[in-house]
C-alpha positions, 0 to 999 in steps of 0.5 A, a space after each residue: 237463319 234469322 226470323 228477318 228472312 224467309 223463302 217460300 216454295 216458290 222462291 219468293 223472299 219475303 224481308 221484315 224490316 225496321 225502318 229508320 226515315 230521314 237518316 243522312 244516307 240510305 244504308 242497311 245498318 244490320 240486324 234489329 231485333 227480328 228484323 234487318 235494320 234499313 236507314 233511308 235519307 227519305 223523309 216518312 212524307 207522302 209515300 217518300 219513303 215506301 218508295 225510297 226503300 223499294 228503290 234501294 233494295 230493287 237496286 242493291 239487289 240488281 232487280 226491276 222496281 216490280 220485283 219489289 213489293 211492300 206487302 205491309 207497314 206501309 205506315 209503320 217503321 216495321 215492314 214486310 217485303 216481298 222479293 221475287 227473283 233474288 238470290 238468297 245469298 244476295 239477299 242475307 248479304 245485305 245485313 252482312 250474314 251471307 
């Protein structure tokens, strides 16, 4: 399993990702070193894409918005994602490791 993706006890996920704002359209573009590689359409203006990026792992993964949660890097291209209530498979699928 990569350093990109852990599970606790109590099942939640939590995700480092490297961010990449205002790319021509929201995908996972795989593995970054450590961490699972995100393009996001949104510009990195006013919260757009802290908000653009939970949005497409909530829906990409079939969760509520409220199961995603920035836990940091908020101003930062790495990030830490908390996921409640995700499959683990589902989750790996993402970059194409599950």
């Amino acid at each position: 399993m990569s350093d990109w993706f852990r599970v606790a006890p109590d099942g939640r996920i939590t995700l480092t990702l490297h961010i990449q704002p205002g790319a021509k359209k929201t995908e996972c573009a795989g593995l970054h070193g450590d961490a699972l590689k995100i393009r996001l359409a949104a510009p990195p203006v006013d919260g757009k894409a802290n908000a653009a990026l939970v949005d497409f792992i909530a829906t990409t993964l079939g969760l509520p918005k409220s199961a995603v949660t920035l836990k940091s890097g908020q101003t930062s291209r790495r990030k830490v994602v908390e996921v409640v209530g995700a499959i683990s498979s589902e989750v790996k699928a993402l970059a194409g490791v599950g």
